[in-house]
N, C-alpha and C positions, 0 to 999 in steps of 0.2 A: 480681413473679411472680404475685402475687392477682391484679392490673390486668389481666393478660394473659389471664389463666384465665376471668375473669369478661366479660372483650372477646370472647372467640372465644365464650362458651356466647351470650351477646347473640345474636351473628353468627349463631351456630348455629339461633338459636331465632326469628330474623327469617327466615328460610330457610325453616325447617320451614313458620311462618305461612304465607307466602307458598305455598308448595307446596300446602296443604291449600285458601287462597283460590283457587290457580289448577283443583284438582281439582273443588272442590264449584262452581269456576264452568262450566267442561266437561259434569259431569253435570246443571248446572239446563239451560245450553243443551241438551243433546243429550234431558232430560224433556219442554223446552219443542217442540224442534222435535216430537217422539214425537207431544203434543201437538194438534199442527197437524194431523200428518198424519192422527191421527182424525176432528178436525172436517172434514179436507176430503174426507177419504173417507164420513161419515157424510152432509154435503149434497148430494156426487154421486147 
């Protein structure tokens, strides 16, 4: 019953990780491209 309990929060909490690495990776892309499109605007 422990094994179990303490399997699924693991499970849970690989999830979460993941979730949080795919968001903060989303927002570095989408700061990064922001980024760009200053410098290309600013050389024009």
């Amino acid at each position: 019953m422990n094994k179990s309990s303490s399997r699924g929060l693991k499970l849970t909490t690989v999830i979460f990780a993941v979730l949080i690495m795919a968001v903060s990776a989303i927002l570095s892309n989408t700061s990064v491209a922001d980024d760009m499109d200053v410098e290309q605007s600013q050389s024009e």
